[in-house]
Backbone bond lengths (Angstrom), bond angles and torsions (degrees), N, CA, C in turn:
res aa  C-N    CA-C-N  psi(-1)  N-CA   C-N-CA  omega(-1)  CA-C   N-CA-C  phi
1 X - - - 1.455 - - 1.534 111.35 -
2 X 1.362 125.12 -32.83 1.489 136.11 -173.91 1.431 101.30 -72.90
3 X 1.121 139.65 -8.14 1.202 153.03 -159.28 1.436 102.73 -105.43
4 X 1.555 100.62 -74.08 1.763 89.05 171.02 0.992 128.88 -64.74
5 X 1.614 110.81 -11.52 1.780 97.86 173.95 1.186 119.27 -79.20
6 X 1.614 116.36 -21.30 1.515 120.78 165.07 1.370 110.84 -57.99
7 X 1.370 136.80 -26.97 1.390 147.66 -178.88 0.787 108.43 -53.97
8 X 1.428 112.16 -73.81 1.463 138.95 -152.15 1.925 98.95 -77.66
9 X 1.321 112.27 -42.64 1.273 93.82 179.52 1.844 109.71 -68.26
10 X 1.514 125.93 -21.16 1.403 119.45 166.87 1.181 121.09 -39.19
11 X 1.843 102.03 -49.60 1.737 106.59 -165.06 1.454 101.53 -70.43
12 X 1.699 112.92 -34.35 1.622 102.65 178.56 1.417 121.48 -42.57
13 X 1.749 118.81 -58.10 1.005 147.82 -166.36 1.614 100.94 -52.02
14 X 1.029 103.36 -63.26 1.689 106.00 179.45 1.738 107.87 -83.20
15 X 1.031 117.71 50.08 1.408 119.93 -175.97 1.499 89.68 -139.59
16 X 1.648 104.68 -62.23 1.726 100.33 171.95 1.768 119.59 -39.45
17 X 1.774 94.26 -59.14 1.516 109.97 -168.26 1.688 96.69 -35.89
18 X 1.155 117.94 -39.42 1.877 109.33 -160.07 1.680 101.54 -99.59
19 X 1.182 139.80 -18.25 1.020 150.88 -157.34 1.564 128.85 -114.21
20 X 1.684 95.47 -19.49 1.628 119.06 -172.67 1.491 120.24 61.65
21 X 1.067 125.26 -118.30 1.448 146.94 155.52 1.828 105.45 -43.51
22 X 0.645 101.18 139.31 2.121 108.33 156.61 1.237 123.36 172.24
23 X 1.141 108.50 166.30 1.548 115.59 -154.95 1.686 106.90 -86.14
24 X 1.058 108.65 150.57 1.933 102.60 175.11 1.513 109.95 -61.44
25 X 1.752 107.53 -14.32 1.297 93.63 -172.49 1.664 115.46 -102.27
26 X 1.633 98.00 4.04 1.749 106.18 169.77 1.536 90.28 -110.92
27 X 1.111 154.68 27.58 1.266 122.59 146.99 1.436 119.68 -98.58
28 X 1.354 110.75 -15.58 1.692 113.62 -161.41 1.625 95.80 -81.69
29 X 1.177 128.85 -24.05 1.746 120.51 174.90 1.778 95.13 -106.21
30 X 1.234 108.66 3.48 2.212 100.71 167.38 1.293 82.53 -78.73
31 X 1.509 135.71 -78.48 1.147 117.14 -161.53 1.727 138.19 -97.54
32 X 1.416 94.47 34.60 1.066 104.80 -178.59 1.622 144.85 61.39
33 X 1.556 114.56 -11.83 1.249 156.76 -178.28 1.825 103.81 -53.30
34 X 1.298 98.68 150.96 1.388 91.21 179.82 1.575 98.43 -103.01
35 X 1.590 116.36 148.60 1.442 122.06 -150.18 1.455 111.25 -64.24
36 X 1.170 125.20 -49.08 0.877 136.00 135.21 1.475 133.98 25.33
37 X 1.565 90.93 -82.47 1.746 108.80 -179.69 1.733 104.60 -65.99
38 X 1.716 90.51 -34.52 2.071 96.47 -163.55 0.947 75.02 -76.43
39 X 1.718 149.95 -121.23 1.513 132.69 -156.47 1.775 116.37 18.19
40 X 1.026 98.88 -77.30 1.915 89.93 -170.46 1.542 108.56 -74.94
41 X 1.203 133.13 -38.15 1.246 140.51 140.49 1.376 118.44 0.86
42 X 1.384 106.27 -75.59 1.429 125.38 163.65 1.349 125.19 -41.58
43 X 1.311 103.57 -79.92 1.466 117.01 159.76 1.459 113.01 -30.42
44 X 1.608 127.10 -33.01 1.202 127.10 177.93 1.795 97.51 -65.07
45 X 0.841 117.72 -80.27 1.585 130.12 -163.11 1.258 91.03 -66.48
46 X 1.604 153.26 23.27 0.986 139.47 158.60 1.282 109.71 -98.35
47 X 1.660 117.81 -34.50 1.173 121.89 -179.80 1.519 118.69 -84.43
48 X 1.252 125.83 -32.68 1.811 127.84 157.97 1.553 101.50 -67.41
49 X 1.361 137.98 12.02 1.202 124.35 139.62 1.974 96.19 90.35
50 X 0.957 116.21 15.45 1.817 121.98 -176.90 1.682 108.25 -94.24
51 X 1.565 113.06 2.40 1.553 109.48 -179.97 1.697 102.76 -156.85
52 X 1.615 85.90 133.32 1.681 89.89 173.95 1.932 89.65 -90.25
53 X 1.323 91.59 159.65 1.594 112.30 -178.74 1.025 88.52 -155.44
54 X 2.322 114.71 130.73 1.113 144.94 -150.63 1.502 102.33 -152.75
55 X 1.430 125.61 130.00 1.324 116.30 -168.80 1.878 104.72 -108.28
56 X 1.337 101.01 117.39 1.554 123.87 -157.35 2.123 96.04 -98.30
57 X 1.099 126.96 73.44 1.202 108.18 -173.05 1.507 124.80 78.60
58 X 1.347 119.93 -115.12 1.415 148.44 165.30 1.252 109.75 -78.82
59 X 1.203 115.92 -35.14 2.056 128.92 -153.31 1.289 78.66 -120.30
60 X 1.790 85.44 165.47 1.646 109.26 176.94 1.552 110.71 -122.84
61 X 1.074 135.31 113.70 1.580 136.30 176.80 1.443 111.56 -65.05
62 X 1.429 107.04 109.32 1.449 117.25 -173.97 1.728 114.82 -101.20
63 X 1.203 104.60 136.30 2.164 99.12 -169.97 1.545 90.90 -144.67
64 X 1.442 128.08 149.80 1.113 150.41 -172.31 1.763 91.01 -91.29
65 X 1.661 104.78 124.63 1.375 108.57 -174.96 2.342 90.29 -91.64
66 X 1.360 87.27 134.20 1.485 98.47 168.64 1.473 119.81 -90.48
């Protein structure tokens, strides 16, 4: 499972890189991922500090920290 979450946080990463900013609720069908996995995923690259996360309403505005 630690494996795909390393995955899955890749496809995030390069999903931001082309996309900039996006919502949790346009990335989980950008990359096709089951929600699930992107959730901890996230949480992965949230906690090594590689993504700001911003709470947009309902959704969360996600941006690749430089």
């Amino acid at each position: 499972m630690i494996t795909e979450i390393g995955i899955v946080a890749g496809d995030i990463w390069h999903y931001l890189d082309e996309h900039k900013a996006s919502c949790l609720k346009d990335i989980i069908p950008g990359i096709g991922r089951e929600r699930n996995v992107v959730l901890m995923s996230l949480g992965w690259l949230a906690r090594e500090g590689h993504v700001i996360m911003e709470q947009e309403g309902d959704d969360y505005k996600i941006t690749l920290r430089f």
